[in-house]
N, C-alpha and C positions, 0 to 999 in steps of 0.2 A: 095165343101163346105169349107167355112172359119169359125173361131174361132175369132166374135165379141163381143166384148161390143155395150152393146144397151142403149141409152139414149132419151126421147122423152119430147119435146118442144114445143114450138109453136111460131109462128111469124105470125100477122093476126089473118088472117080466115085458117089458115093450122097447123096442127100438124107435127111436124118437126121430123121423126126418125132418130137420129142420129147413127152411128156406125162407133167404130174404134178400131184396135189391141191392142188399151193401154187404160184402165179405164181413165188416166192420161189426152188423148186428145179428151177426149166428151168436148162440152162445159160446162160450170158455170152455164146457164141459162137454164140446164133440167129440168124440172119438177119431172120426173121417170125414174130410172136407172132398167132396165129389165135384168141384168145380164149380164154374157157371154155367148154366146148360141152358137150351130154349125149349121152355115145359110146360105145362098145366099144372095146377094143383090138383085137378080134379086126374089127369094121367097117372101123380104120381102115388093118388088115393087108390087108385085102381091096382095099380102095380106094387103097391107095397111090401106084399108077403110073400112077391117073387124075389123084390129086393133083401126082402126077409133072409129068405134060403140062398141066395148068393151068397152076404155078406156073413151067413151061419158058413157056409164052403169058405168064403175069402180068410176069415178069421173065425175061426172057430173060440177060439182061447177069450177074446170082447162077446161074440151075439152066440154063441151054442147055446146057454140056457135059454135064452129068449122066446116069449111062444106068441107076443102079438107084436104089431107093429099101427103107427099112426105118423101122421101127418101135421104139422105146426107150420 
């Protein structure tokens, strides 16, 4: 397990989870900053389109169009 910053976006039809060592190098064009968390890439590759449907329920008005999601 790594120690991420989580930031999530979208480009399209895809929600874009970002993550990286430095708040500093998410991009500008997050939506939602989810913290720093202690995670896998590969966990969060896994889970992604669970994250999908939450963040379709948490905001609908950002990710309701949305029909994939990936991992950066």
């Amino acid at each position: 397990m790594k120690q991420y910053h989580i930031g999530i976006g979208k480009r399209g039809k895809t929600m874009v989870i970002e993550t990286a060592s430095c708040v500093d190098f998410l991009s500008c064009e997050i939506y939602d900053y989810m913290g720093e968390r202690m995670v896998t890439k590969k966990h969060l590759n896994d889970c992604r389109y669970d994250l999908l449907s939450k963040m379709k329920y948490r905001r609908p008005d950002v990710y309701g169009g949305l029909k994939y999601a990936v991992v950066e």
